[in-house]
MIFIPA-466198 format. One record per residue (C-alpha): residue in one letter; residue number from 1; x, y, z. Coordinates in steps of 0.001 Angstrom, whole numbers, plus 500000, padded with zeros to 6 digits. Layout:
! MIFIPA-466198
(pt A,NUM,(X,Y,Z)) ...
END
This chain:
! MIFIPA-466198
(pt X,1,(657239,940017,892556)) (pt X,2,(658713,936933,894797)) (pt X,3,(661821,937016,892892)) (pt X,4,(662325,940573,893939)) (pt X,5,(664280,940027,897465)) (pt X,6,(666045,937366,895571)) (pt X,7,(667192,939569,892698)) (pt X,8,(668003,942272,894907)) (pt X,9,(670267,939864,897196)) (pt X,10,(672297,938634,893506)) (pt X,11,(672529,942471,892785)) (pt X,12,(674224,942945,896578)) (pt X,13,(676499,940127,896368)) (pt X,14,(678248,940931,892718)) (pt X,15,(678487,944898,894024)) (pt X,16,(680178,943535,896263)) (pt X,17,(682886,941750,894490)) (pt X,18,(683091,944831,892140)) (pt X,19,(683574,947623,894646)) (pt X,20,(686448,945027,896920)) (pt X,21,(690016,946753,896567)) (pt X,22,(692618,944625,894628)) (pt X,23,(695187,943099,896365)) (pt X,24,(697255,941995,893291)) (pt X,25,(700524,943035,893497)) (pt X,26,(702127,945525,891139)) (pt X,27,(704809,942164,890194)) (pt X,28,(701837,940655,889416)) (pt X,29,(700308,942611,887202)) (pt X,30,(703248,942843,885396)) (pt X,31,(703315,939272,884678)) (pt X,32,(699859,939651,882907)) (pt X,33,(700960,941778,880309)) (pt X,34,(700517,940877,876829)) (pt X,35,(703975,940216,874681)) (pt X,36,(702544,942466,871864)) (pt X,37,(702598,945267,874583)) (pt X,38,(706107,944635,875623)) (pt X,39,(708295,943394,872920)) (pt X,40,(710884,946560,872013)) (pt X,41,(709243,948821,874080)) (pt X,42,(711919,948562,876895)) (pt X,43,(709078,948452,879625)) (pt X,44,(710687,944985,879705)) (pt X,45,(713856,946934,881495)) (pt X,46,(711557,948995,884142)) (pt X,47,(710884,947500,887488)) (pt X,48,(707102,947579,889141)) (pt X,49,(705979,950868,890413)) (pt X,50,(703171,951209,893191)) (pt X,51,(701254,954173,894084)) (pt X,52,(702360,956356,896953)) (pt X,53,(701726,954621,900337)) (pt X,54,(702781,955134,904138)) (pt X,55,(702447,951892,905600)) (pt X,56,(705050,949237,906956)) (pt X,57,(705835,946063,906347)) (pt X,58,(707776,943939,909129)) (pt X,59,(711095,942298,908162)) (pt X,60,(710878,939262,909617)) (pt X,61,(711294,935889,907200)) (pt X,62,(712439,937367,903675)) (pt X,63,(712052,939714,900942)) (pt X,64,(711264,938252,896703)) (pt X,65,(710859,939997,893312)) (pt X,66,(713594,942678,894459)) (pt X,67,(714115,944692,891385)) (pt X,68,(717229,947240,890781)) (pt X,69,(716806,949274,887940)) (pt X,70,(719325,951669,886609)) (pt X,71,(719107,954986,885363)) (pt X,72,(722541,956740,886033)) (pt X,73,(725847,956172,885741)) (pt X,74,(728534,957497,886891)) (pt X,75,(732353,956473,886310)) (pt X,76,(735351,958114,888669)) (pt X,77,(737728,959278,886227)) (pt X,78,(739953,962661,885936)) (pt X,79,(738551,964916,883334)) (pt X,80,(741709,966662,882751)) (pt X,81,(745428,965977,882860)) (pt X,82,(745947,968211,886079)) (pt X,83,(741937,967765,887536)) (pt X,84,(741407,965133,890343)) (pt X,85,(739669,961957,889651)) (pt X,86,(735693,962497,890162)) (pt X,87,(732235,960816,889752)) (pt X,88,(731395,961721,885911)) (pt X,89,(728634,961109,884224)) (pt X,90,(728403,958214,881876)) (pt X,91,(726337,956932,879053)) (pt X,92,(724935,953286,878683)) (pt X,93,(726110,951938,874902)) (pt X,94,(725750,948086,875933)) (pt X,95,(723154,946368,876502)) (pt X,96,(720204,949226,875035)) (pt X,97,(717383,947005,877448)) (pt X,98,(718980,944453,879390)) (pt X,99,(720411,946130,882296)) (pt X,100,(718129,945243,885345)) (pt X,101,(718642,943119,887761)) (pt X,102,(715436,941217,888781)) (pt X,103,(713525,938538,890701)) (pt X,104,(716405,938361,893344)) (pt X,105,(715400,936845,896805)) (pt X,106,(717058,936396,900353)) (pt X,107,(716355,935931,904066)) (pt X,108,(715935,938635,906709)) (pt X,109,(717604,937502,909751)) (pt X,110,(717753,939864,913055)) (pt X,111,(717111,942986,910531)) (pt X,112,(720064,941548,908000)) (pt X,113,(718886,940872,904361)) (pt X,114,(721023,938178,902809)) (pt X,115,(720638,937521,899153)) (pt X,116,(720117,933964,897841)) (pt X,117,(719609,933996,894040)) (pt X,118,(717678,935371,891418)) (pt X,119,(719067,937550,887795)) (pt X,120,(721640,939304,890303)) (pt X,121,(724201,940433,887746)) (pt X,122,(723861,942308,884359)) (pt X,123,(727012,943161,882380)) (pt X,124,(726865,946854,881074)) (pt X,125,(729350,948705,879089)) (pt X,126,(729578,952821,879886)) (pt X,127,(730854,955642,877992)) (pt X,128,(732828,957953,879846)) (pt X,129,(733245,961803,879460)) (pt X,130,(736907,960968,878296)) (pt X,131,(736251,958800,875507)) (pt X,132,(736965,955729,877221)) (pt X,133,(734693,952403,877451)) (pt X,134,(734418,951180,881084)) (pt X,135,(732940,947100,881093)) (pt X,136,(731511,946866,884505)) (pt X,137,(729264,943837,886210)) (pt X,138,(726410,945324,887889)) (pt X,139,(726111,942725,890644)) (pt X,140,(723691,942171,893702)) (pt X,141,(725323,938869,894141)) (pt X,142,(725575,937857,898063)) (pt X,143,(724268,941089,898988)) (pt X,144,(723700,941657,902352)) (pt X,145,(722127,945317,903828)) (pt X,146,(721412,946266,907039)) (pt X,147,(717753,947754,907578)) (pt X,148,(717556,950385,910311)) (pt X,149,(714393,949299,912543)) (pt X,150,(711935,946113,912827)) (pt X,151,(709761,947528,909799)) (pt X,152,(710350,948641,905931)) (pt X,153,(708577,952304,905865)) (pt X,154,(708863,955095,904285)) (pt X,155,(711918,956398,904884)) (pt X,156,(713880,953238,905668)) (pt X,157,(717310,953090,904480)) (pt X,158,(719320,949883,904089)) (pt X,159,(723699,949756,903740)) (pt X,160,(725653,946863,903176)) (pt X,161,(727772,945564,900354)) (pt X,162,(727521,942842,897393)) (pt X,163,(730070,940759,895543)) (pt X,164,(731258,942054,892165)) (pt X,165,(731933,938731,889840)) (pt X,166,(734930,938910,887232)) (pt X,167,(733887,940470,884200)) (pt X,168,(735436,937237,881917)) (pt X,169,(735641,934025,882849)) (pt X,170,(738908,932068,882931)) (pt X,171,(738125,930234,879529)) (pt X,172,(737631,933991,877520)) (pt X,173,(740507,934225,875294)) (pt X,174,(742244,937649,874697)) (pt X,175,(743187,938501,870663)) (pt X,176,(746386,937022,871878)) (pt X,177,(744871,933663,873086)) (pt X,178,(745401,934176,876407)) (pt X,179,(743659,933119,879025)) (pt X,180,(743487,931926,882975)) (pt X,181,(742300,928120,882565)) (pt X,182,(742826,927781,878763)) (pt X,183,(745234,929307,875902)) (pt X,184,(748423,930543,876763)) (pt X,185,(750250,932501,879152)) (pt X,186,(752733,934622,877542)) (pt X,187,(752545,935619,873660)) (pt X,188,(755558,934709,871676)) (pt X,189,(758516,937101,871809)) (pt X,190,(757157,938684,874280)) (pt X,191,(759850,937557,876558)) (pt X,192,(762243,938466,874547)) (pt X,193,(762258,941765,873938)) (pt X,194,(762939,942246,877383)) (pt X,195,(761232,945376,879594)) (pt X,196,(759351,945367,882909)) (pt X,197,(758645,941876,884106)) (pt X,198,(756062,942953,886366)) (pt X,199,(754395,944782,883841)) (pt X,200,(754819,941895,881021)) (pt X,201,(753218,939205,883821)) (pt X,202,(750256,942073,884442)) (pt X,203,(749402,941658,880855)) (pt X,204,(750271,938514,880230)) (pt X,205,(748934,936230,883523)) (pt X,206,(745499,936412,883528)) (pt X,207,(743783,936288,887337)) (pt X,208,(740561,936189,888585)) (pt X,209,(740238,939273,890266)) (pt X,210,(736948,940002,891821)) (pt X,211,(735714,942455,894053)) (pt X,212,(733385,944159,896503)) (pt X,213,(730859,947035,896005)) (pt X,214,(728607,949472,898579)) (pt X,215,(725055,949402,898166)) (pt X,216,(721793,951833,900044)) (pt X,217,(718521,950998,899584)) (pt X,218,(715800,953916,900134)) (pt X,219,(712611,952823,900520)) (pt X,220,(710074,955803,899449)) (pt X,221,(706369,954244,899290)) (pt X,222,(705166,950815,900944)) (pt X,223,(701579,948961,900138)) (pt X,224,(700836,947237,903615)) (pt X,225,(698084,945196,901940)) (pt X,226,(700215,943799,899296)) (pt X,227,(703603,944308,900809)) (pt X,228,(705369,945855,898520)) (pt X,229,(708078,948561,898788)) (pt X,230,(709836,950985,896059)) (pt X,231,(712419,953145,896278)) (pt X,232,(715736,953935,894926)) (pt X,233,(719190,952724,895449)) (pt X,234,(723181,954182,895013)) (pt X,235,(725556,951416,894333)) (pt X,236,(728964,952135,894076)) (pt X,237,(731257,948842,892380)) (pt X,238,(734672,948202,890117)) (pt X,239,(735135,948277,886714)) (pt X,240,(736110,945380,884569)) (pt X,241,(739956,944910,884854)) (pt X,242,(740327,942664,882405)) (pt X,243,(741485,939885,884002)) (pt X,244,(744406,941542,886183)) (pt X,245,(745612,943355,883270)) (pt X,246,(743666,947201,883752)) (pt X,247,(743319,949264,887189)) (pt X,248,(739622,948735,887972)) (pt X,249,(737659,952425,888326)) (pt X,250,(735249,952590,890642)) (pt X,251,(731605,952846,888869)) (pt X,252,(727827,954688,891192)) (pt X,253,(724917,953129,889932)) (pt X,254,(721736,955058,890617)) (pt X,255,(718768,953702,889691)) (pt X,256,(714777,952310,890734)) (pt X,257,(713917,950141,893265)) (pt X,258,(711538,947395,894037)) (pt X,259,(710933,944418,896342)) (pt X,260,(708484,942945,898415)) (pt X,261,(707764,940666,901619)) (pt X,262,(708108,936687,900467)) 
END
């Protein structure tokens, strides 16, 4: 009978324990998976979800873990001969799970997130209503948005752009072997069976032509406890142009989004 208080205080304390709330966050769960449970199942592609929330979550210091998944695409091209050139929609061929961009970090200064690193960039291949294969690089490099507000609720909305990398690198040898640091400039004969210069150097000179893309964040549910946010995003960035060679089209990304406080 003594040991009953006792007893009754060890019964208290592990209810306790059982019946706290989790503050794991959903990134974190993730990472305890099991390989058996992911391996060709794609879930490798998805970005964390979290359960419907209304808190807040300041922006001071940083955000980690941000996660853009895609699940549209669209590529601007005309449909017709006589139609105007319009957002179409477009089917993924390449890569079939590899197309998120994950784990990428930055620094909030005076409301301004900057991005710093992480697996910013994918390289996805589309195919377009017309027929055509559009190469694109799906790039949050140097992104930097703009959040509306001192906190991330739901509701928040974020614009800025991001930097869109070159496609190939200057060492990537056409079937031609030509190249921007490597290989050759012009094929042989080329010049000589005369035609539009500028059209022969387009096609012929290789340049590292990057460029610049529009991103908005929407931020739909936020965990205050854990600090997490998810949302979706609309990203709107050129095509491959092949090195200088090909007019770049411009390519809208819609996809998933995830992130949370550092």
């Amino acid at each position: 009978m003594r040991f009953r208080p006792l007893l009754a205080l060890v019964l208290a304390f592990c209810l306790t324990f059982i019946a706290a709330p989790s503050s794991v966050s959903a990134s974190g769960e993730r990472g305890n998976d099991k390989f058996a449970n992911i391996v060709n199942t794609g879930k490798a592609n998805d970005c964390p979800t979290i359960s419907a929330g209304s808190g807040s979550i300041s922006v001071d210091g940083g955000l980690t873990d941000i996660c853009m998944h895609p699940t549209e695409v669209y590529v601007k091209v005309a449909r017709s001969k006589r139609s105007k050139a319009d957002f179409a929609p477009a089917k993924i061929i390449s890569p079939r799970n590899n197309t998120t961009v994950e784990q990428v970090y930055g620094d909030m200064s005076g409301g301004t997130f900057k991005e710093k690193g992480g697996i910013d960039f994918q390289l996805i291949t589309v195919l377009a209503p017309n027929g055509e294969e559009y190469p694109f690089v799906f790039s949050a490099k140097e992104m930097a948005v703009d959040f509306k507000g001192k906190s991330i609720s739901p509701g928040t909305e974020a614009s800025g752009t991001t930097f869109t990398p070159s496609y190939r690198t200057g060492d990537f040898l056409d079937p031609k072997s030509r190249a921007k640091d490597t290989g050759v400039e012009y094929a042989q004969g080329l010049v000589a069976l005369g035609g539009d210069d500028e059209e022969l150097a387009k096609e012929n000179i290789k340049r590292d032509l990057s460029g610049e893309g529009v991103i908005t964040l929407s931020i739909d549910s936020v965990d205050s406890d854990t600090e997490e946010f998810s949302g979706s995003f609309v990203a709107i960035q050129p095509s491959d142009n092949d090195l200088g060679s090909k007019e770049p089209v411009d390519v809208k990304i819609v996809g998933e989004l995830y992130g949370r406080k550092a």
